[in-house]
N, C-alpha and C positions, 0 to 999 in steps of 0.2 A: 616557339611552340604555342598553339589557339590554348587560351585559359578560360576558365568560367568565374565568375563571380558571385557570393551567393547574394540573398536579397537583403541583408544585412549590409553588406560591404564589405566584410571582416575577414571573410576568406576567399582565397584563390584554387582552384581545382585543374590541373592536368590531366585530359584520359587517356587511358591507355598507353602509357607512359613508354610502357614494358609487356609487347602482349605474345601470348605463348604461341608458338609453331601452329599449334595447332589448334588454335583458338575458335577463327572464322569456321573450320569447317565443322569441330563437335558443336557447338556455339546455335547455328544454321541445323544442323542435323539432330538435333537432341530435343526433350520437348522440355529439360529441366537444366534450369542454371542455379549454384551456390554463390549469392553473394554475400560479402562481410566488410568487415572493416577493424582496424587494428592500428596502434601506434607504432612506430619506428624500433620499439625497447620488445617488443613481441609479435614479431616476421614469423619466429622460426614454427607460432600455430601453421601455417600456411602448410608446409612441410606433413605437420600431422595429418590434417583435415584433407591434402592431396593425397594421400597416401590411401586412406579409405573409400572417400567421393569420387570416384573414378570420370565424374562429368564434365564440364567448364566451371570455372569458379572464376569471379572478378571480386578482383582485393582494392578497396580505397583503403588510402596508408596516411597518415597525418604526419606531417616533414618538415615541421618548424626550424628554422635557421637549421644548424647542422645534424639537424637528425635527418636531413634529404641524406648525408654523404652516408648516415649510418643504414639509411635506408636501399640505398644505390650498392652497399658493399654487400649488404644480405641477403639481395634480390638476385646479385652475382655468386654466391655461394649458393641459393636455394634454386637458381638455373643450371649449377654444374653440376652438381650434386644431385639433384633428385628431378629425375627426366619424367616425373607426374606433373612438374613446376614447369617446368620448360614448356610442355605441351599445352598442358589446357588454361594456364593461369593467367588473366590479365588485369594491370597494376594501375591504378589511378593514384595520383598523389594531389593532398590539399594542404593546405600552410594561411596563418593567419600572414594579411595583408603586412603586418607589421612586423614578418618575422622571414624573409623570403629563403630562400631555401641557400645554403651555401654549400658550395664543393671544399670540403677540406683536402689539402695533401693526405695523401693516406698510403706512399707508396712505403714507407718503413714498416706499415700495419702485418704481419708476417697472420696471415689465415692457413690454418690448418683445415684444409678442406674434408680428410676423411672425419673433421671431430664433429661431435653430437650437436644439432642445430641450437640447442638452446642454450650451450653454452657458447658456441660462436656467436651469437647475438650478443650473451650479457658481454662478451669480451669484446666485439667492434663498442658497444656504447660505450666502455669503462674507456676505449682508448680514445672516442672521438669525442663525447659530451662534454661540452666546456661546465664547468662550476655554472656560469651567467647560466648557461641554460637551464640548467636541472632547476635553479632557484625560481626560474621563472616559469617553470613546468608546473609547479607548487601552487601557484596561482593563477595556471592558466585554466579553464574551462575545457576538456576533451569535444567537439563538434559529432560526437557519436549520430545523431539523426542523419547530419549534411551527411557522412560519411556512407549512411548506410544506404541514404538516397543516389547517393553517386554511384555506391555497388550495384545497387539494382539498374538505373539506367545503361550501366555498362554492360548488362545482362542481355542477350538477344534474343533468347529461347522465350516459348509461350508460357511456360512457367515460373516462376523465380522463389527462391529459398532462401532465407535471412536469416539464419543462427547467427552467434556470435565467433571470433575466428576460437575460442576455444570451448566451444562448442560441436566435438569431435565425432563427425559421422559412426554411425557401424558398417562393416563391410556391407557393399554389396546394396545398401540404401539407394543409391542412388538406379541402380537395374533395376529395383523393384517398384520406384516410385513410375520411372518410364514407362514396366508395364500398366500399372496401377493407371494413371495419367491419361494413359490409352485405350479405355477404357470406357465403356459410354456413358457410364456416371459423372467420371469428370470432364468428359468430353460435351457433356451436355447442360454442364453448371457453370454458368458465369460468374455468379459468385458466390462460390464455395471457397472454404478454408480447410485444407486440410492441416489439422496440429499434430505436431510430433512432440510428445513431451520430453524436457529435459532433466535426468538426474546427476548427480553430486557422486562420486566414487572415488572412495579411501583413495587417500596417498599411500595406503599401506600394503593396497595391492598391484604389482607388478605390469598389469596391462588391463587396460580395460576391457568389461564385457561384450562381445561380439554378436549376442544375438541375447531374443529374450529370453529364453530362460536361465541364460546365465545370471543375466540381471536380476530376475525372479530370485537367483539364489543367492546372489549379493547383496538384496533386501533381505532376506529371511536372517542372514550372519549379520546383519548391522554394517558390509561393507557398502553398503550405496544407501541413495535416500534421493526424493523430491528434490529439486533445484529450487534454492534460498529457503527453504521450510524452517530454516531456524532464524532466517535474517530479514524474511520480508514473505510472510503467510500467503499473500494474498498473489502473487506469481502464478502460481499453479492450481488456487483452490478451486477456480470454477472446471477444469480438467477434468473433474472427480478423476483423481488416479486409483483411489483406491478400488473403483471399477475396472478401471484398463490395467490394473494386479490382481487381480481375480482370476486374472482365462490366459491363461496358456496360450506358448504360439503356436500359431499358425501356416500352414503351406504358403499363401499367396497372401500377399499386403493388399489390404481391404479395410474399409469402415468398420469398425469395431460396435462404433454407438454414437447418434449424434446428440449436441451438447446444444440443450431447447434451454439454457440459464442463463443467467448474465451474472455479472457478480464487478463491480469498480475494481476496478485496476488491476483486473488480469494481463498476464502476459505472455500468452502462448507465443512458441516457437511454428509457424506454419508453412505449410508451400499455397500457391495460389497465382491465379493469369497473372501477368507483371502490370495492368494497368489499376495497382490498389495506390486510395490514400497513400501520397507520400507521407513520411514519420515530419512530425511538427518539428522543423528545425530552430524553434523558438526555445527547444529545449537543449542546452548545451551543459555538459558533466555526467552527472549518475543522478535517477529518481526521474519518474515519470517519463521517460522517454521512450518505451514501446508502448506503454501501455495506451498512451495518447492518442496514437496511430489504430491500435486496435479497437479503442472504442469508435474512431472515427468509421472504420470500416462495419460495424456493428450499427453503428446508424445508419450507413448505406445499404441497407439489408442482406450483407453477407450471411452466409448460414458457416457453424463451423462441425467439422465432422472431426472425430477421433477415429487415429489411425492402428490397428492391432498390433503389428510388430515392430513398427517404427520405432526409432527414437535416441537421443544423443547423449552424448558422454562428456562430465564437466568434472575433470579431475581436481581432488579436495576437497573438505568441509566448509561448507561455508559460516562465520561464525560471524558475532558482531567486533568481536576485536579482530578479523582480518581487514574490517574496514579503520581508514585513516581518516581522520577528525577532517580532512580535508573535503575527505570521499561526504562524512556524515554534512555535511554544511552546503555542500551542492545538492542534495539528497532535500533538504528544507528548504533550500530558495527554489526549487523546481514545484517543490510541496504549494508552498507560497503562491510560485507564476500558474501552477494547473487552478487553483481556487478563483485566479484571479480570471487567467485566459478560458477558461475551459468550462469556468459557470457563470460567473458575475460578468467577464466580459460580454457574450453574445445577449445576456437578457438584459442588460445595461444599453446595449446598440438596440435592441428594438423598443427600450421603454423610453428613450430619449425621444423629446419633442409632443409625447404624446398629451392630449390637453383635453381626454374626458375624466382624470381625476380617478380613475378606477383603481383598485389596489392591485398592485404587477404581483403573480406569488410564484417564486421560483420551485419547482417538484422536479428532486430528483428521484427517481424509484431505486430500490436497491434489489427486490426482486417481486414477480409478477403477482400482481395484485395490490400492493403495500407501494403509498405513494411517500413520499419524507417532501413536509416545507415547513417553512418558519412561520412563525405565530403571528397572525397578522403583520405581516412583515410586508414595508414596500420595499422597491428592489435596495436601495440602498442602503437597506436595515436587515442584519443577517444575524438571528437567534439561534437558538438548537433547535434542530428541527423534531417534530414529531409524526404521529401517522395520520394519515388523514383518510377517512373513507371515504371512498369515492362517491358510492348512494348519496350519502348527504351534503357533498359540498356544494357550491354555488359556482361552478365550473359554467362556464359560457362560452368561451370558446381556446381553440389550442392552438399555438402557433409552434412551430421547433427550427432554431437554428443552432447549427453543430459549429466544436470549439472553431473552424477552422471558416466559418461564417458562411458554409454550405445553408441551406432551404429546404429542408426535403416538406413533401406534399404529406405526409402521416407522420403521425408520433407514433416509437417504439416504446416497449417497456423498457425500463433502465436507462432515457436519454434523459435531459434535460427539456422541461415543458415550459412557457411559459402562459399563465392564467391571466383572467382578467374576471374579478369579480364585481360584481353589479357597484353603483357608486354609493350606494344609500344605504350599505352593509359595513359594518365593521367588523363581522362576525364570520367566520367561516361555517355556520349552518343558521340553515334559515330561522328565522326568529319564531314561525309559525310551525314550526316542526314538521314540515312539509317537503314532500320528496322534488326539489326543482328538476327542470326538466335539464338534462346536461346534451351540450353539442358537444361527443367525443368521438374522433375516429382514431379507433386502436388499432396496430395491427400488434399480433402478438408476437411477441420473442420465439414462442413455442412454435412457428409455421416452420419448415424444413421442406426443402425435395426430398424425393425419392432416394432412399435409402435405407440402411440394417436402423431401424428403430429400437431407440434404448429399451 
């Protein structure tokens, strides 16, 4: 069977391993595909997430040595058993280069086909995962980006959707993004984003919310909430949800309010054409790893729109002690590689060689108008940054290259700028208190198409 290689080395990809009946032709005839991605220990999301999405959905599955077999036995339970699987679902599997996929015997394995998917899962891993492996699971890195990259190319439809696999549709979402899609707003936007936000919903209630105003009333009792709001703020804050929990739903899925902010390290859940920024597969575990992708596309002048009655279902609270010290430590080496890849790298690549001596000052903006750089700082000196007005600086001219060493022709608000101040200054305002003349082309964050304006 044809494999892929990623650009590391380190993994191997199989597509479409396992592809549902009826894949090609919803696939071909739909204008929305679900892609995700998920480990071997939790298939039985797939199961949920078909059950609601009624569309084509492509699964990449990470299959390190014998979790292929555990993988192989719940893809065969999740095709006999739930003919949503069978039909529209198709299965890509990746494995590190050093761990290749093995078939275990597994005919003693006695499956009970009518039981509940998630626990047919945790019971093939208890009987197939060796000790060696689980120890080594502990220290391996999850490939979450590669993964989601592989879902999306396995995607054929003109639009593509990339929640997480538990990340659980509402009924009926996916008919309404269809109509929604077809529509001459987004028929007419190249690149547009539309977000669907994600909340967190008790374990203590029995099913999840089905539409919004249930979830309206899920918030009001304290059984739901914003997705990570306790473990990582900054997820959903530039969303404003507190505005998309304001207004009641609505007949027909439409723009609610488009979102003119920018805010670091957001990380909407969105749909949008399938030719977006791939996710930085330089990011491999937990931390940084949507958000990367989303800023890259936010450089490329996507516009993002909020959607009214949209939006997905993450059952559980999320807390800091649900994560494992393992989870928190890839969480800071990601921290770590985004400071390095995503700032210092690209202004490091274009101040290298240069030999008129001018001070390089890296500005990142956090939001419009309010620039942040370090105090006289050349690039390989990195202080705390503070605010800088822009009237007064000694700005000469703007160059922007994005974490992923794109070029774009204008700086946005919120990217990464790189300055170059005159040579004979050590000052960031003119010594004459005098307004210099600045060469700046901005284009603002706030520009949007046509659409329901906030």
């Amino acid at each position: 069977m044809k494999w892929m290689l990623d650009k590391s080395k380190s993994f191997k990809t199989h597509r479409h391993v396992v592809t549902g009946d009826l894949w090609r032709k919803k696939s071909h005839s739909r204008k929305t595909c679900l892609s995700t991605q998920v480990s071997a220990d939790l298939l039985f999301n797939v199961a949920r997430q078909a059950e609601t999405w009624t569309g084509p959905i492509s699964v990449a599955v990470f299959v390190p040595a014998e979790d292929y077999t555990v993988a192989f036995l719940m893809m065969h339970y999740l095709r006999t058993c739930f003919p949503s699987v069978r039909e529209r679902v198709t299965f890509h599997m990746t494995y590190p280069t050093d761990l290749p996929p093995k078939l275990l015997d597994n005919k003693r394995l006695q499956l009970h086909h009518h039981g509940e998917p998630k626990g047919i899962n945790r019971y093939i891993v208890r009987k197939i995962r060796t000790g060696r492996l689980h120890r080594k699971l502990k220290s391996l890195s999850y490939p979450q980006n590669l993964l989601r990259n592989e879902a999306r190319t396995g995607c054929q439809s003109e639009f593509v959707f990339t929640p997480d696999a538990d990340m659980i549709a509402t009924p009926h979402l996916f008919e309404n993004l269809e109509e929604f899609l077809g529509g001459r707003f987004a028929e007419t936007c190249d690149k547009c984003a539309f977000v669907i936000p994600v909340y967190e919903i008790s374990a203590e209630v029995e099913r999840n919310p089905r539409n919004k105003d249930e979830l309206l009333s899920f918030l009001k009792t304290g059984l739901a909430r914003p997705f990570h709001v306790a473990v990582y703020s900054p997820n959903q804050a530039n969303s404003h949800l507190d505005r998309w929990e304001s207004e009641g739903a609505e007949t027909e899925l439409q723009v609610l309010y488009n979102i003119t902010t920018w805010m670091e390290k957001w990380e909407p859940v969105y749909v949008a054409r399938a030719p977006v920024p791939n996710f930085d597969e330089r990011f491999v575990g937990y931390g940084f790893t949507r958000n990367t992708q989303v800023y890259e596309m936010h450089l490329d002048g996507y516009t993002w729109h909020m959607l009214n009655n949209a939006f997905l279902n993450h059952r559980g609270f999320q807390t800091n002690q649900t994560y494992s010290k393992a989870r928190w430590k890839q969480i800071q080496i990601n921290s770590d590689k985004y400071r390095q890849e995503h700032i210092w790298g690209p202004v490091q690549s274009l101040a290298g060689g240069r030999k008129d001596g001018g001070t390089m000052i890296l500005v990142q903006a956090q939001s419009e108008g309010s620039l942040h750089v370090p105090r006289r700082a050349r690039v390989k000196e990195m202080e705390d940054p503070f605010k800088l007005d822009l009237g007064r600086s000694l700005l000469t001219s703007c160059i922007f290259v994005s974490p992923l060493r794109h070029t774009y022709s204008s700086c946005v608000t919120a990217g990464v700028f790189l300055f170059k101040t005159p040579m004979k200054s050590d000052s960031l305002h003119d010594s004459n208190n005098q307004e210099p003349q600045i060469n700046y082309h901005h284009r603002s964050s706030s520009q949007t198409h046509d659409g329901r304006q906030p």
